[in-house]
N, C-alpha and C positions, 0 to 999 in steps of 0.2 A: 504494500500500500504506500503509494508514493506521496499522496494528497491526503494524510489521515490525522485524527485528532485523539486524545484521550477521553474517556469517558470512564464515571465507577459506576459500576452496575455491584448492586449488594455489597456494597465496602472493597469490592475489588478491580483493580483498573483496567482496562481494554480500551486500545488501538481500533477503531471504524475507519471504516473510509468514510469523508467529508462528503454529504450530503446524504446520509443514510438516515431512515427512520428508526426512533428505538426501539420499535417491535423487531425491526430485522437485526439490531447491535444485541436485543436481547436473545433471538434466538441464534443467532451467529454464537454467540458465548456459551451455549449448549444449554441454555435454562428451557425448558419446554412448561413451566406452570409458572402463570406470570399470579394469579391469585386461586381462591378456592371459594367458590359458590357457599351461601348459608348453608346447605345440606351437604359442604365437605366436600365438591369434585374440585379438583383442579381444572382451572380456564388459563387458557391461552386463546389466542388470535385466531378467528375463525372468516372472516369478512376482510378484512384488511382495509377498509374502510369506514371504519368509529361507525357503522351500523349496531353491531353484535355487541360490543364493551365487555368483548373475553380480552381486551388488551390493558385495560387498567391499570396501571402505574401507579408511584410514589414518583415525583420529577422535582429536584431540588427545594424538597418538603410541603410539596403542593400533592395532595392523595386525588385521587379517580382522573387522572389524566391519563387521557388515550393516546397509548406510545406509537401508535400505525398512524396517527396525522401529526405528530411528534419527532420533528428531524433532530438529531443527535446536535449540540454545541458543545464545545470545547471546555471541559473539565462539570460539568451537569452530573449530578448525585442521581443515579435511579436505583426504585428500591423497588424489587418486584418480591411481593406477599412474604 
């Protein structure tokens, strides 16, 4: 990645390429459950377009931000469940 930034996804750092959304920096980083429904399933990204809000986020201490219309900037905290 020539053109890439840092990002901490759950207290640990990762390298995106610049222009990436953080549903893809989240799941590039091998996390596949971004939260857990009241009745306990694990949700991830199902629409990729903040229809579904299986992408829900924590984004620099801001909770229910949808990381699929959410582009990754340069040192941003994400906290996924």
């Amino acid at each position: 990645m020539t053109d890439s930034i840092e990002i901490n996804i759950n207290g640990r750092p990762y390298r995106v390429a610049r222009g990436v959304t953080v549903a893809a920096a989240i799941l590039q980083a091998g996390i596949t459950s971004f939260f857990h429904s009241p009745g306990g399933e694990p949700r991830a990204p199902l629409c990729g377009m903040g229809v579904c809000y299986g992408c829900m986020v924590t984004i620099d201490g801001e909770k229910g931000v949808l990381a699929c219309q959410t582009m990754c900037r340069k040192g941003m905290e994400v906290v996924t469940e």
